[in-house]
GULO-878277 format. One record per residue (C-alpha): y, z, x; residue number from 1. Coordinates in steps of 0.5 Angstrom, whole numbers, always signed. Last residue first. Layout:
REM residues N
Y  Z  X  NUM
...
***
This chain:
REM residues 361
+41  +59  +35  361
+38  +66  +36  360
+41  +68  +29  359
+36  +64  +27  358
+30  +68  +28  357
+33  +74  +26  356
+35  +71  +19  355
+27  +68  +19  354
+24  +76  +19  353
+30  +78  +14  352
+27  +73  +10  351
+21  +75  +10  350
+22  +82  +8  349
+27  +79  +4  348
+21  +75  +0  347
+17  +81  -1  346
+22  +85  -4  345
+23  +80  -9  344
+17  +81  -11  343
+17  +89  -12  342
+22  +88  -16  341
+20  +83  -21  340
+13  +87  -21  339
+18  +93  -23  338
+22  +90  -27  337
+16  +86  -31  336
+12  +93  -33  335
+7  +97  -30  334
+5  +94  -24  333
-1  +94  -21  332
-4  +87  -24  331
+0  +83  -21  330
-3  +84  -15  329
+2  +81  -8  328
-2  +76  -3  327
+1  +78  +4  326
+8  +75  +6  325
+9  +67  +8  324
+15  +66  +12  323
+20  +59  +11  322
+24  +55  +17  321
+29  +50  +17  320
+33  +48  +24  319
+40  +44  +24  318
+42  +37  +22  317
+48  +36  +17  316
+48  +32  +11  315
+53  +35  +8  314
+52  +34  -1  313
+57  +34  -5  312
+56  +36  -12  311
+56  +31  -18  310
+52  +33  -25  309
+58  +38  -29  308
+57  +46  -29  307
+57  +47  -23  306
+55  +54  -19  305
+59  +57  -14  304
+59  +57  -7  303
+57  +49  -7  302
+50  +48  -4  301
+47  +47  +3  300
+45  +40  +4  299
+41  +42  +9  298
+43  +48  +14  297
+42  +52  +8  296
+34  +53  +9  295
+32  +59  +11  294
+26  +60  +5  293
+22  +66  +4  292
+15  +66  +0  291
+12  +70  -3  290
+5  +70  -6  289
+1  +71  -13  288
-6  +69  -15  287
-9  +66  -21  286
-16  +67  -23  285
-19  +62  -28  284
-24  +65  -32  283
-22  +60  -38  282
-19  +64  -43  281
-18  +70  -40  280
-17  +69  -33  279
-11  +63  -35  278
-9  +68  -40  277
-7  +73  -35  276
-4  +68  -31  275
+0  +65  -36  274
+3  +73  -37  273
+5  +72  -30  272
+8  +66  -29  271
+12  +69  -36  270
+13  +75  -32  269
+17  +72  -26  268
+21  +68  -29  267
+23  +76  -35  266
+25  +78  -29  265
+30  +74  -27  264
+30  +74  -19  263
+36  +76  -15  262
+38  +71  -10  261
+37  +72  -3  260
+42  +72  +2  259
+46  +67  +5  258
+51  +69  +11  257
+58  +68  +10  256
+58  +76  +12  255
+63  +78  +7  254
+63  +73  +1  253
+55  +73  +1  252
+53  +66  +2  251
+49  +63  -4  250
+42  +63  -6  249
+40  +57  -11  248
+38  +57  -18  247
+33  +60  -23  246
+32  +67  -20  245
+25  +65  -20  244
+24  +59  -16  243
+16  +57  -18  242
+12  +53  -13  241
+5  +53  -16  240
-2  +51  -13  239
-7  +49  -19  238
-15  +49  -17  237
-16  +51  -24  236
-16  +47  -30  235
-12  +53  -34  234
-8  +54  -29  233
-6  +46  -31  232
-6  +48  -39  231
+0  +55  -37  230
+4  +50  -34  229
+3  +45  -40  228
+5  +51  -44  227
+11  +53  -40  226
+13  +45  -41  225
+12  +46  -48  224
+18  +52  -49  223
+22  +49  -44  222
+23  +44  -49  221
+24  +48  -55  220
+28  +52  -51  219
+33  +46  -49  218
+33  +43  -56  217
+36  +49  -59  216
+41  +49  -54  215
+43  +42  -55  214
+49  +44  -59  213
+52  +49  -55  212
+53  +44  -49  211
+52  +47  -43  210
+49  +53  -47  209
+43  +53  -44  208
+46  +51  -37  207
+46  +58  -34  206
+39  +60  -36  205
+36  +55  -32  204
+33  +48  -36  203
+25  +47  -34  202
+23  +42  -31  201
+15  +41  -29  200
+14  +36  -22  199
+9  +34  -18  198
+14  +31  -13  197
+16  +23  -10  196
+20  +22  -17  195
+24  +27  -16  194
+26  +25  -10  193
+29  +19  -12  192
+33  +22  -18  191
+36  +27  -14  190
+43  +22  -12  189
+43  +20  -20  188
+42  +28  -22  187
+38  +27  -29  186
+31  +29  -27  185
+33  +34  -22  184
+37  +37  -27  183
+32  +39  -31  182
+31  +45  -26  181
+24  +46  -21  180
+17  +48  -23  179
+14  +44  -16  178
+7  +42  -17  177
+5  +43  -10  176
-2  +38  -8  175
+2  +33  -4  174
+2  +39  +1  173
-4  +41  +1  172
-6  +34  +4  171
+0  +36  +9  170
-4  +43  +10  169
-11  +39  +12  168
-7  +35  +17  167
-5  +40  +21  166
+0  +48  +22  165
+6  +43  +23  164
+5  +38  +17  163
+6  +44  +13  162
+13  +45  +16  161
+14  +38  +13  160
+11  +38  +6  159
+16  +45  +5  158
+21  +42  +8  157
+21  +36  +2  156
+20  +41  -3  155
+27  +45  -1  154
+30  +39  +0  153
+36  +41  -6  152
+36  +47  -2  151
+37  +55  -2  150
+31  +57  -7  149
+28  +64  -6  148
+20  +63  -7  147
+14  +65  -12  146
+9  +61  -9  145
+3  +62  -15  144
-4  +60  -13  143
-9  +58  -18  142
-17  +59  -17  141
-23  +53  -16  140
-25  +55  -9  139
-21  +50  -5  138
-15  +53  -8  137
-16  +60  -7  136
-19  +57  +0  135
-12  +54  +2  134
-8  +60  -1  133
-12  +64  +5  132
-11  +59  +10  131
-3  +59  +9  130
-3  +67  +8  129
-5  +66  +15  128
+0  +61  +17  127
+5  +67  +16  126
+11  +64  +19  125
+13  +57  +19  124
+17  +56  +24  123
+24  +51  +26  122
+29  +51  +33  121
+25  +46  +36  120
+25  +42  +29  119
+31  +41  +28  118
+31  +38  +22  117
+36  +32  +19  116
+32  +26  +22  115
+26  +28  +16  114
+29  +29  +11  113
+28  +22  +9  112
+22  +22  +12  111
+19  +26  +7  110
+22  +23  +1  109
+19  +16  +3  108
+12  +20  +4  107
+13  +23  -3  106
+16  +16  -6  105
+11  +12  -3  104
+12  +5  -7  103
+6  +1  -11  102
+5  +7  -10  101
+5  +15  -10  100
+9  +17  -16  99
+8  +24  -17  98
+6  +27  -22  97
+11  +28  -27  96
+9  +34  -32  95
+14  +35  -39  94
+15  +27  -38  93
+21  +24  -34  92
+25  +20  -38  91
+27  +14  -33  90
+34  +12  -33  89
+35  +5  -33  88
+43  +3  -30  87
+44  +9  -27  86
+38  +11  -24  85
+36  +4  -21  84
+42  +5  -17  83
+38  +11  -14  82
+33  +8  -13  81
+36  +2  -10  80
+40  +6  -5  79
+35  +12  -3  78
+31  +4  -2  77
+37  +2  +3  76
+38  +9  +6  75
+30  +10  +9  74
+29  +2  +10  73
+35  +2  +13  72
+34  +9  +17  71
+27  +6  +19  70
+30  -2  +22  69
+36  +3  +26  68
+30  +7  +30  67
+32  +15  +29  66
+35  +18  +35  65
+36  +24  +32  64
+44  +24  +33  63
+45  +18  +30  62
+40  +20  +25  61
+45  +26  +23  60
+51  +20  +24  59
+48  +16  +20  58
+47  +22  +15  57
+54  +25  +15  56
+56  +17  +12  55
+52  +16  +8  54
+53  +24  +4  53
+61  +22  +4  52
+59  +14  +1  51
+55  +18  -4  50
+61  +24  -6  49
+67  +18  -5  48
+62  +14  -10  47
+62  +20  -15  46
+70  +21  -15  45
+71  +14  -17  44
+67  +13  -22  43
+72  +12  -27  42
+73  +3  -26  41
+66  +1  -23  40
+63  +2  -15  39
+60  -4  -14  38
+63  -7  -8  37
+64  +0  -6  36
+57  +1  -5  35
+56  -6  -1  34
+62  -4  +4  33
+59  +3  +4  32
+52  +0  +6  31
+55  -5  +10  30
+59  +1  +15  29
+52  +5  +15  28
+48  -2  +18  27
+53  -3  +24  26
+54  +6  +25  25
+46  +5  +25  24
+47  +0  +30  23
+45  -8  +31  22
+44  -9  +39  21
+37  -10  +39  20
+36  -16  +35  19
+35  -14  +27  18
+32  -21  +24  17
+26  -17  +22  16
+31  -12  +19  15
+33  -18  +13  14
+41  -18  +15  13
+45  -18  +8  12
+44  -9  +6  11
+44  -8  +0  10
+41  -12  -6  9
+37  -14  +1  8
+34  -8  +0  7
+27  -10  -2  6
+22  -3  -2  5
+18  -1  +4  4
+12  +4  +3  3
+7  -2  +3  2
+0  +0  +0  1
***
């Protein structure tokens, strides 16, 4: 299967007429040319935020010594795709399965983050936890990550820092179903990668009401995508990477430095009460794993949360890391504060261990 999209509605050279002195800079200047070219009356301020995005990223290839022929492929099939986003939008179905062929989206996605990583100044931490979730999933159980979030690509790195710990975790990787925001499915810059992920979305608390029209709507979507949740621990052998604070994390006003959101209790309980009923109906068991993610460095979000689709994105290179904690028992703690709590302790366990880490950088 061919991973290559055609881009000539982008980029006028065919990159197997590249001679060797075309750069990234040259391939980046007709990428914004060609954007611009197409840019309508009233999206003024969306392309600005495209055009800022490509021009971060070619220097951050630039930087990384990515091959100009793979930065076309890479940035030219982001651009049809998210053209194709705009002038055809795709209605995700409540599970999306990622889309593998005739186009790669996971492996384009991927290698899309790929140049941005400092991989020298990257870890994963806990790889022992790893193998244990491995062999839950090998051996017919579900797996629960429960994580902070702090990066769109959070998926992405994810798949990349698996790479590191060898080849049976990559394969792991592709595995995931990633509970994400419904705006990942309606963001023309997120759209692309969203297709690459097994995906179930769920509207955040704090768009609900935005507008109040389609709240109704809302919960009763969010109410069928947790059945299909609940379906596929059903099945077994599902591995779930759940957010449970409901967005991203943020800098501290005073340090500047990122802390880990606080979890929703009530997130946390409705993944717990499915894995109740997974082990009662089905006989699947359901184990639960923190996970703490230092991402910030790609794409880091805005200090304050959006209302509106549209959000700059800095495509900056630097080192990413996540820490695995040991497997936390649902089942002994009495109510969803206490097991909320105890969770998001785990994850700052975790997390300060990546801080100490990067504060070495």
């Amino acid at each position: 299967v061919s991973h290559r999209l055609p881009v000539s509605r982008w980029n006028s050279h065919s990159s197997s007429l590249y001679s060797k002195s075309i750069s990234i800079g040259d391939i980046s200047t007709q990428f914004k040319e060609a954007v611009l070219a197409k840019t309508k009356p009233g999206m003024e301020g969306p392309t600005k935020i495209l055009l800022d995005f490509l021009e971060e990223y070619a220097k951050s290839c630039q930087e990384a010594n990515v091959n100009p022929q793979q930065f076309e492929f890479l940035v030219g099939s982001f651009l049809k795709q998210m053209n194709s986003a705009i002038q055809d939008p795709q209605e995700f179905e409540l599970y999306h399965k990622a889309t593998r062929e005739p186009f790669d989206f996971y492996t384009w996605g991927n290698d899309m983050f790929r140049p941005l990583i400092v991989m020298d100044q990257s870890r994963l931490l806990g790889a022992e936890y790893l193998t244990e979730i491995k062999q839950h999933i090998d051996n017919g159980d579900n797996v629960i990550i429960l994580s902070n979030h702090q990066t769109e690509p959070d998926p992405q790195v994810i798949s990349i820092l698996f790479e590191t710990v060898g080849e049976e975790y990559a394969k792991l990787a592709e595995e995931i179903v990633c509970v994400a925001g419904h705006r990942v499915t309606t963001d023309p810059m997120a759209v692309p990668f969203s297709l690459g992920r097994n995906l179930l979305t769920i509207y955040s608390k704090k768009h609900m009401a935005n507008p109040p029209e389609k709240k109704q709507e809302k919960q009763d979507r969010n109410m069928w995508t947790l059945k299909k949740a609940g379906n596929l621990l059903g099945d077994g052998s599902t591995l779930l990477w759940v957010a449970p604070s409901g967005g991203r994390d943020r800098p501290d006003p005073e340090s500047g430095k990122f802390v880990v959101a606080p979890l929703d209790p009530k997130s946390v309980q409705i993944f717990n009460l499915m894995a109740i009923n997974a082990a009662k109906t089905h006989d699947k068991k359901t184990h639960f794993y923190p996970l703490a993610m230092f991402t910030q460095a790609l794409l880091p979000p805005p200090d304050k949360v959006q209302s509106s689709l549209g959000e700059p994105r800095i495509a900056k290179r630097g080192g990413v890391s996540i820490g695995f904690g040991p497997e936390i028992d649902a089942s002994q703690f009495p109510n969803r504060q206490a097991l909320s709590t105890a969770v998001e302790d785990a994850i700052k366990v975790e997390y300060a261990k990546l801080q100490d880490f990067h504060d070495g950088f």
